[in-house]
C-alpha positions in Angstrom: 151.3 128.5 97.5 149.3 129.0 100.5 148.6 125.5 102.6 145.1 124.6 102.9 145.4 122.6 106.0 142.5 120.6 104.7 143.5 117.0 106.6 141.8 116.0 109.8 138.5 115.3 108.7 139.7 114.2 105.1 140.6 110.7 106.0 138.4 107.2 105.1 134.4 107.4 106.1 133.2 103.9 105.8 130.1 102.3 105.9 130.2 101.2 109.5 129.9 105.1 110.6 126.7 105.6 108.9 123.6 104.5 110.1 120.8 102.1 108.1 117.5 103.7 108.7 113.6 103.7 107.5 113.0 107.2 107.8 109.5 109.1 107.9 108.4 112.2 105.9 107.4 115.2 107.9 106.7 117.6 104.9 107.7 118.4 101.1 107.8 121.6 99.3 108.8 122.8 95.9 111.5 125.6 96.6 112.3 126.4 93.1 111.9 125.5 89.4 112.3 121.6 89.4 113.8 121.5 92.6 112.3 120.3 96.4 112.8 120.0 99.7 112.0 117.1 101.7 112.1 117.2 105.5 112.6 113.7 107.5 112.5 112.5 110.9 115.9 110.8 111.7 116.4 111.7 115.3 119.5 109.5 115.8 121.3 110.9 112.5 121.3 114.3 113.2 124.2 114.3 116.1 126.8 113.1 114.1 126.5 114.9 110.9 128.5 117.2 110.0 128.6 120.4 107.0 129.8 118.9 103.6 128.4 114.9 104.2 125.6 113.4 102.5 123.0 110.8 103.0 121.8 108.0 100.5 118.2 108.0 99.8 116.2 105.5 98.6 112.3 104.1 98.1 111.6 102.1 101.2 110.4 98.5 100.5 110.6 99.1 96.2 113.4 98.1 93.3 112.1 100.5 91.0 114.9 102.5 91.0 117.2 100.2 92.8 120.1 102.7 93.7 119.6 105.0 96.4 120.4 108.4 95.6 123.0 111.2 97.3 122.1 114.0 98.4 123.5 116.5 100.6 122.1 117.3 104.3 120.5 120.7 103.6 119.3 121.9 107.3 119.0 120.2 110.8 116.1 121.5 112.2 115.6 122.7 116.3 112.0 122.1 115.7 111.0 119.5 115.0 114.2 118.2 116.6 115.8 115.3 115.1 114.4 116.5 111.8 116.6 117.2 108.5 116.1 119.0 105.3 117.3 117.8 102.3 117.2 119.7 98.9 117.3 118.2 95.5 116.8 118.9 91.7 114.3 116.7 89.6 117.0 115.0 87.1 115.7 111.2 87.0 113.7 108.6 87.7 114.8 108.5 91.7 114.2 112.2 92.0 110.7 112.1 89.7 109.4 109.3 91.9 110.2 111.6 95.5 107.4 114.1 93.9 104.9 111.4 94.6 105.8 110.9 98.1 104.0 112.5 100.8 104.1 113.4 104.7 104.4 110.1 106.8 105.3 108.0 104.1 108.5 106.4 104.8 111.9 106.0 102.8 115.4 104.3 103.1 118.4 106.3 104.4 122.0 105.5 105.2 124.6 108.1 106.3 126.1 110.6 107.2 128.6 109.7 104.3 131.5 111.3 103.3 134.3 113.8 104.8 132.6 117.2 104.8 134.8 120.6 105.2 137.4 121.1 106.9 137.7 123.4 110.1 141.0 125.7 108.9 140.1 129.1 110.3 139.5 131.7 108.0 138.2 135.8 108.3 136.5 135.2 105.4 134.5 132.2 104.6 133.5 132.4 100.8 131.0 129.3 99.2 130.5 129.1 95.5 127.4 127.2 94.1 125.8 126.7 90.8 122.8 124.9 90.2 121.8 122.8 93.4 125.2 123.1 94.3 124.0 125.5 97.1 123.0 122.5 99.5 125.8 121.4 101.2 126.5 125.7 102.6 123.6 126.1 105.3 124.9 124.0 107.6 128.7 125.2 107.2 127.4 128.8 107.3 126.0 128.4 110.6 128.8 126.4 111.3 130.9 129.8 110.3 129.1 132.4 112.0 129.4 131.1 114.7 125.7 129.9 115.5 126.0 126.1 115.8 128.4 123.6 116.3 128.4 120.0 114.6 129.3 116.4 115.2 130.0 114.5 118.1 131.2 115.6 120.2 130.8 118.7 118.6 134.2 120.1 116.3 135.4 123.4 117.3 135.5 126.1 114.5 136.5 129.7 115.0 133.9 132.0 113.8 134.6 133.9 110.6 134.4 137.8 110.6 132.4 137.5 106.9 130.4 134.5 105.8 129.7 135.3 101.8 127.4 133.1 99.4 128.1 133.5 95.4 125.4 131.6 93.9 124.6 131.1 90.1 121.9 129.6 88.0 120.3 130.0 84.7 117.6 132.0 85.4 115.6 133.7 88.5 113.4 130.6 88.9 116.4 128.1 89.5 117.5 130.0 92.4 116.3 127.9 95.6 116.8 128.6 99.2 118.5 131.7 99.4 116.5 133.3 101.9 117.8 130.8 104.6 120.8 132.5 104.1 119.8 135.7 103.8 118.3 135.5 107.5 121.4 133.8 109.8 123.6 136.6 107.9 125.1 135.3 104.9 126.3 137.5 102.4 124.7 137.1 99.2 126.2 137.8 95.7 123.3 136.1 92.7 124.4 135.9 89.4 122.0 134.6 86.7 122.5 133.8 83.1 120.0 136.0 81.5 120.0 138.5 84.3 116.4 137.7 85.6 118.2 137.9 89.1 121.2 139.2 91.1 124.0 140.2 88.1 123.9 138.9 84.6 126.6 136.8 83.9 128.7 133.8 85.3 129.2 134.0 89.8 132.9 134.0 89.0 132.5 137.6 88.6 131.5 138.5 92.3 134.1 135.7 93.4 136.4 137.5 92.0 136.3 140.8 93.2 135.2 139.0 96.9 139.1 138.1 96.1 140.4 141.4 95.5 139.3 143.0 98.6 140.1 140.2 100.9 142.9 139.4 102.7 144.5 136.1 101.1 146.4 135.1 104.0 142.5 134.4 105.8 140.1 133.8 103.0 139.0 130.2 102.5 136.7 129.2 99.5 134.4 126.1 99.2 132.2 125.1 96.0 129.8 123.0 94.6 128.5 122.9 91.6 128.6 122.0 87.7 132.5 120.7 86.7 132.9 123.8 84.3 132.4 126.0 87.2 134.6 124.2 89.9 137.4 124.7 87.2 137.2 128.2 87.2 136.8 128.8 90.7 139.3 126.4 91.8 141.8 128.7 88.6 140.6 131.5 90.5 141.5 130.2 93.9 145.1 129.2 92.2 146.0 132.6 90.6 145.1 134.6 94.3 146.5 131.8 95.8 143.8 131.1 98.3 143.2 127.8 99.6 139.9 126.2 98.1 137.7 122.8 99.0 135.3 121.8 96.0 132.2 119.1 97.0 132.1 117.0 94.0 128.9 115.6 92.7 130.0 112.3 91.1 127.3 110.2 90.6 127.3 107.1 92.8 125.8 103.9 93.1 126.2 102.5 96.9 127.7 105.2 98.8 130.1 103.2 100.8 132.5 103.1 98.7 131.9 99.3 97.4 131.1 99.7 93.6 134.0 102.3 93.0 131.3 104.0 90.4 132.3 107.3 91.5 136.1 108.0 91.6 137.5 110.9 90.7 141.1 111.5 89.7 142.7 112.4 92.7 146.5 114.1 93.3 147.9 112.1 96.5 150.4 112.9 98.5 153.5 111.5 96.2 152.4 113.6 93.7 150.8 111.1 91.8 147.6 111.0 90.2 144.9 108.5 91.1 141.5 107.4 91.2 139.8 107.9 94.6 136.0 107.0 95.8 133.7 110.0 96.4 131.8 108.6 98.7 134.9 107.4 100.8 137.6 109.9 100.2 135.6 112.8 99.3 133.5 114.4 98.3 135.7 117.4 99.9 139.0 117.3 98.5 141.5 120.2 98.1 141.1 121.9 94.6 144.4 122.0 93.6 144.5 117.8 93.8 141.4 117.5 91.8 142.0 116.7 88.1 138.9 118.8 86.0 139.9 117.1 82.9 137.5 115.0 80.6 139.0 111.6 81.0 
């Protein structure tokens, strides 16, 4: 089994690394079927995030819902500087209530949260997203190709020779974003579910031939998306032994790892299964220690 060298940004992300801010809304835009993108001005955020984490969200000043919610940083924008994009699907009452929010209202936000993906070299960079899982890849694309560099001080990455996108949904409309991708370079593989876009079927299919013609000694996979298809990407990434980092989207509550509402069974370094915090631990953790089974 190849090594994924995943460790060195895989450690504990507490609270006190994250900042508390009120945020203000710059813009909001529906980007797909059900699904948005909200741009906010959070000039000292920006600096220290890096591709992978996630900020909590939340309705400044209200208890109506009461949780914040996670969501992934999308984009960090040159202009307006000190600006981020963050991308989410309409699912609940936090999500519903972001519709009615407009430019310069204001909202909660703590972060960056989380670990993020590692910065193991690869030729060939391959992300796998269904649904929104798509959100957390702009920012390590860029990151790939060689066109920015996060955190702070800034991480060094080699640059990857390919940079390639599978992305699946249920249908043409669902599909969100992929023409920021499209334009730094990405390569882009759609697969839909009643073939309104890209190839009809399941985005395992383009992932795997991706895998046959690449070199498993320097192909590195990341995903995000719905559990079914984490488990089959991360069997894919086990049968061509490549390494592979999956983004989980457990629910959580706090975000700081306080509540332990969102662990995940977690393979540690004994061998032994446990139960580790998403929001601490995670959400990027090595495939092959993730347990996909319905406890």
């Amino acid at each position: 089994m190849s090594e994924c060298q995943c460790g060195g940004n895989h450690g504990a992300n507490y609270a006190d690394r994250a900042v508390f801010r009120t945020v203000r809304v710059l813009d909001a835009e529906q980007v797909a079927t059900d699904t948005y993108r909200i741009r906010l001005d959070a000039p000292d955020l920006v600096g220290s995030i890096l591709p992978g984490q996630f900020v909590m969200l939340r309705l400044a000043g209200q208890n109506d819902p009461l949780l914040g919610r996670p969501l992934a940083v999308y984009r960090i924008l040159a202009d307006p500087a000190g600006a981020i994009e963050l991308v989410y699907l309409v699912v609940g009452k936090m999500t519903s209530r972001l519709l009615e929010v407009k430019p310069g209202a204001e909202l909660e936000l703590w972060g960056p949260l989380g670990n993020g993906f590692s910065t193991t070299p690869a030729e060939h960079m391959i992300m796998v997203a269904g649904g929104i899982g798509q959100t957390p890849f702009l920012t390590l694309a860029e990151e790939r190709l060689g066109l920015r560099s996060f955190g702070r001080p800034a991480r060094e990455v080699e640059p990857a020779t390919r940079v390639s996108l599978c992305y699946g949904a249920r249908s043409a409309e669902y599909l969100a974003c992929t023409e920021d991708f499209d334009r730094i370079g990405v390569e882009m593989y759609l697969t839909t579910e009643d073939g309104s876009a890209g190839e009809k079927g399941l985005v395992t299919a383009p992932l795997k031939r991706l895998l046959d013609e690449s070199p498993k000694e320097m192909t590195r996979i990341a995903t995000c998306g719905p559990v079914p298809m984490l488990r089959a990407v991360a069997a894919l990434a086990k049968e061509y032994d490549v390494p592979c980092e999956v983004s989980l989207e457990t629910p959580m509550a706090c975000g700081i790892g306080a509540c332990f509402s969102c662990v995940a069974k977690i393979r540690g370094e004994d061998g032994d299964w446990d139960w580790r915090r998403t929001c601490v631990e995670g959400p990027v953790f090595d495939a092959r220690d993730v347990s996909f089974e319905e406890e």
